[in-house]
C-alpha positions in Angstrom: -36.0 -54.1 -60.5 -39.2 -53.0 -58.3 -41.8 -50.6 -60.9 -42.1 -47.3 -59.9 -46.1 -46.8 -58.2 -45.6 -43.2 -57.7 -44.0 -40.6 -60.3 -44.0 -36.7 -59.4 -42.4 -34.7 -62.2 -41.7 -30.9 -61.6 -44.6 -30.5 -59.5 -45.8 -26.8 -58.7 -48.6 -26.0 -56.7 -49.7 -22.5 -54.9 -52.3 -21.9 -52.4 -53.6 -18.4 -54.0 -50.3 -17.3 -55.2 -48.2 -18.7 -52.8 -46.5 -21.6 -52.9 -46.4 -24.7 -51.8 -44.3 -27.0 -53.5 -41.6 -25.4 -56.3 -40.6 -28.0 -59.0 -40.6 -31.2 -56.6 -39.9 -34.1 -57.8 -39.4 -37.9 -56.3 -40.9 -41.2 -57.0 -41.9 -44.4 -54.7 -41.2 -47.9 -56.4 -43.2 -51.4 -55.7 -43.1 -52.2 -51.9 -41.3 -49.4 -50.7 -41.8 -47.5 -47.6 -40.8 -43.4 -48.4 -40.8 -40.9 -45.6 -40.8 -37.3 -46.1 -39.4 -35.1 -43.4 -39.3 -31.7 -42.6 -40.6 -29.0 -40.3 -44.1 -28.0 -39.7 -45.4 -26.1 -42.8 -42.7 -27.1 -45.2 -44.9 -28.7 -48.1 -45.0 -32.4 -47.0 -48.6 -32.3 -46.4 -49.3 -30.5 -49.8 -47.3 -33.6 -51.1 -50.5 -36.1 -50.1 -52.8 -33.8 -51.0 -51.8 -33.3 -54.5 -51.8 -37.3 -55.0 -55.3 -37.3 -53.9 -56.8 -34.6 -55.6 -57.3 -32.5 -53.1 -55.3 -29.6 -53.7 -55.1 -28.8 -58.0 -51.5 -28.8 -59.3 -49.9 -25.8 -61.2 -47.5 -27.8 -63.1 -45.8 -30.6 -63.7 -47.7 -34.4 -63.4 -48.3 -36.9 -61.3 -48.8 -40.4 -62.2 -50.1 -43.7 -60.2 -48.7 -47.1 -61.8 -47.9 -45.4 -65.0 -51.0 -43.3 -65.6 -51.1 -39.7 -64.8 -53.4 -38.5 -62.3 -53.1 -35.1 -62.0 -56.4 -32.9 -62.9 -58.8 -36.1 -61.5 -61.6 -36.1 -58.9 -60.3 -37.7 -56.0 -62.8 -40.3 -56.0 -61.3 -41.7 -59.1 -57.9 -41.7 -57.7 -59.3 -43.2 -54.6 -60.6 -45.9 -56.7 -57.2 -47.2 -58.3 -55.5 -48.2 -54.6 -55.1 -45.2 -53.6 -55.7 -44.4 -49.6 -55.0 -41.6 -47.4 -54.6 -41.2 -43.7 -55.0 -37.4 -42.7 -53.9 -36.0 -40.0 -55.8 -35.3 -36.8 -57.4 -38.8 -36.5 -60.6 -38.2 -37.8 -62.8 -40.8 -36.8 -66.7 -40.9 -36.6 -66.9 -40.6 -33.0 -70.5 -41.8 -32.3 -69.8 -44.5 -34.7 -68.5 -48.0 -32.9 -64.6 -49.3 -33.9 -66.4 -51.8 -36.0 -69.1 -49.5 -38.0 -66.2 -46.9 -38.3 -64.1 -49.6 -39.7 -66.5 -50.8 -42.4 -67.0 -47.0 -43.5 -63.5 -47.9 -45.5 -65.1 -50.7 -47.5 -68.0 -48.7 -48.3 -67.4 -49.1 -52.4 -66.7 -53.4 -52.2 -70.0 -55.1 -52.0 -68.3 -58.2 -51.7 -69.3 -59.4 -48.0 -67.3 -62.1 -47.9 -64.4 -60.4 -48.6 -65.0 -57.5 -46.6 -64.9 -59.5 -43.4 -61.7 -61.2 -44.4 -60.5 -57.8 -44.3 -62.0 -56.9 -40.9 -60.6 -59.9 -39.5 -57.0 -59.1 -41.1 -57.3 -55.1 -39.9 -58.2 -57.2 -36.2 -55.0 -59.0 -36.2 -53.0 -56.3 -37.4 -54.6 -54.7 -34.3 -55.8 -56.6 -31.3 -56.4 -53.5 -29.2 -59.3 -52.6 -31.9 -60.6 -56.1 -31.8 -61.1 -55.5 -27.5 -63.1 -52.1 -28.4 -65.3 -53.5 -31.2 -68.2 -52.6 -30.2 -66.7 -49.5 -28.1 -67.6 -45.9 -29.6 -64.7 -44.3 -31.8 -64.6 -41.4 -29.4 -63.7 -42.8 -26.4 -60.5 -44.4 -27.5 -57.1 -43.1 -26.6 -55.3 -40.9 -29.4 -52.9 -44.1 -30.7 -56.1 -46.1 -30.5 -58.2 -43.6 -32.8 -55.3 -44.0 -34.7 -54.3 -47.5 -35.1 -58.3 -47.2 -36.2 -58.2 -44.8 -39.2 -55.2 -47.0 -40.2 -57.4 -49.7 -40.2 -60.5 -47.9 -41.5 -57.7 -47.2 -45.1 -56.6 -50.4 -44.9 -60.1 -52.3 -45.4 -60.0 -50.1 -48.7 -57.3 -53.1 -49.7 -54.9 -50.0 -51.0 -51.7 -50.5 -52.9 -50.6 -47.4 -52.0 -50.9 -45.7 -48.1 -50.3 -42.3 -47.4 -50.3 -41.7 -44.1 -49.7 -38.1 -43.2 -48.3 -37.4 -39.3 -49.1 -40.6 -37.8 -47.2 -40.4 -34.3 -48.6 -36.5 -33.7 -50.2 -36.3 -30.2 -49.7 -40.2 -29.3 -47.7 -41.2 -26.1 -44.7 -42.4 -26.8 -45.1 -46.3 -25.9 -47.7 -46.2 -28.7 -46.0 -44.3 -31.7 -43.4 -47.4 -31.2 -46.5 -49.6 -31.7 -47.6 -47.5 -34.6 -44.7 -47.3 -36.3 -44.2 -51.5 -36.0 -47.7 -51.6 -37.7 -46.3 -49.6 -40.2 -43.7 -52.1 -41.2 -45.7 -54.9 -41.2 -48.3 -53.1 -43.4 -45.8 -52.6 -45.9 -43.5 -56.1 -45.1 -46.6 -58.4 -44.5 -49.4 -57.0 -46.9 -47.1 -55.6 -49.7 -48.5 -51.9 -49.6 -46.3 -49.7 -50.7 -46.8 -46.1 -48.0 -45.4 -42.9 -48.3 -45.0 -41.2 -45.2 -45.1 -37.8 -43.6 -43.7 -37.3 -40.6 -42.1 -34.4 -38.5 -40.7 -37.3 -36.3 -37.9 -37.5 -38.5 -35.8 -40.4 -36.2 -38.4 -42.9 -36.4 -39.5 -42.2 -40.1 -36.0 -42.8 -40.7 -36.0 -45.8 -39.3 -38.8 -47.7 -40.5 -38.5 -46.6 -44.2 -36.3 -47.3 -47.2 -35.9 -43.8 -48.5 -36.9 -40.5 -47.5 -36.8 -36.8 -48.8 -35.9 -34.0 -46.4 -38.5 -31.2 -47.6 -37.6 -27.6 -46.9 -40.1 -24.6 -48.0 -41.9 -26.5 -51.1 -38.5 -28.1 -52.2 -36.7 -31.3 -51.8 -33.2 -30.4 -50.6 -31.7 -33.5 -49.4 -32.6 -37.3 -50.3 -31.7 -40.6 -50.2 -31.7 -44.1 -48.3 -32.8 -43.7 -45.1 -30.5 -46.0 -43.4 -27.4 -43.2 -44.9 -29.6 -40.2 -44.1 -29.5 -41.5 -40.2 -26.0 -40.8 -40.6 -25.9 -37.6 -42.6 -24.5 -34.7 -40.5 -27.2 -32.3 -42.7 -30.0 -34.3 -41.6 -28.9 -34.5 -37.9 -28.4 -31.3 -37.7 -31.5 -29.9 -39.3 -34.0 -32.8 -38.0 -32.5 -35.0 -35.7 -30.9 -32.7 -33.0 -33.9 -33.1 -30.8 -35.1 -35.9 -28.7 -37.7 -38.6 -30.0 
């Protein structure tokens, strides 16, 4: 049986005094992909951001291959595997595709190994390796963010967190995103936890996933079932993709 690579345990967390997430708990093994779904504003986000240190916990603990994170800087969670993709596509717009990529291997000073990684994060994504020398800012949205993709994967993470990948990209290239995706997790073994509002194709490129509904995980399961579930499709799937 796969370890578990991500352990939340009753977790509580309020922005002043109100809250995000109310006694949430879930857990990602080795190699897994996890979606979280839910509507805009329903805690998902506070999820990622509670990994990485950015947002303090009230309670409960967090814990990255065993060892509990919670209450660290997020440089030092950073440093054990951990990367985050936020959302909005942030990239360095003045910067070329190639200097914005090498921003994610800022803390390996092995060169060698760096541009193995470059040239990995190029196959992954040929469109990148056409816009090398292009500057980040005049890419199209699902080309800014196949790049921040990129930019977390030369990190050489074990854990991804990708938070609303397909928001804003034309359809024709959330479908290219979201093959990425499983080849990140299938052909690299990262394990990725991801956010996602659109619930049909998070579904279907994960293992599990949790439905989360104001701060609290009300439905779960494997994703393949939850497709099915006449909860889920009513509450997150009624829409088109």
């Amino acid at each position: 049986m796969a370890a578990r690579i991500l352990e939340f345990q009753d977790v509580e967390l309020y922005y002043d005094r109100v809250y995000a997430l109310r006694g949430v708990t879930l857990e990602l093994t080795e190699g897994e992909t996890v979606a979280l779904i839910g509507a805009n504003g329903a805690g998902k986000s506070s999820i990622l951001r509670a990994i990485t240190g950015l947002s303090r916990i009230k309670s409960g603990s967090i814990s990255f291959r065993g060892e509990r994170i919670d209450g660290r800087g997020t440089a030092s969670i950073v440093s054990k595997g951990i990367a985050m993709v936020p959302e909005g596509r942030r990239v360095f717009p003045y910067m070329s595709v190639q200097d914005n990529l090498m921003m994610g291997a800022f803390t390996r000073t092995d060169r060698g190994e760096n541009r193995r990684s470059l040239e990995s994060v190029l196959e992954r994504f040929p469109r990148l390796k056409e816009r090398l020398r292009q500057t980040a800012g005049t890419l199209s949205g699902g080309e800014q963010q196949m790049l921040v993709i990129g930019r977390a994967l030369m990190a050489r993470p074990q854990l991804l967190l990708l938070d609303e990948p397909s928001l804003g990209i034309a359809p024709k290239l959330v479908q290219d995103i979201a093959r990425s995706i499983v080849k990140i997790n299938r052909d690299d073994g990262v394990s990725v936890l991801l956010v996602e509002q659109n619930s049909r194709m998070a579904l279907s490129i994960s293992h599990r996933a949790y439905a989360i509904t104001t701060g609290n995980v009300v439905i779960s399961g494997e994703s393949r079932e939850l497709l099915n579930d006449s909860r889920i499709k009513a509450a997150y799937l009624g829409g088109a993709v």
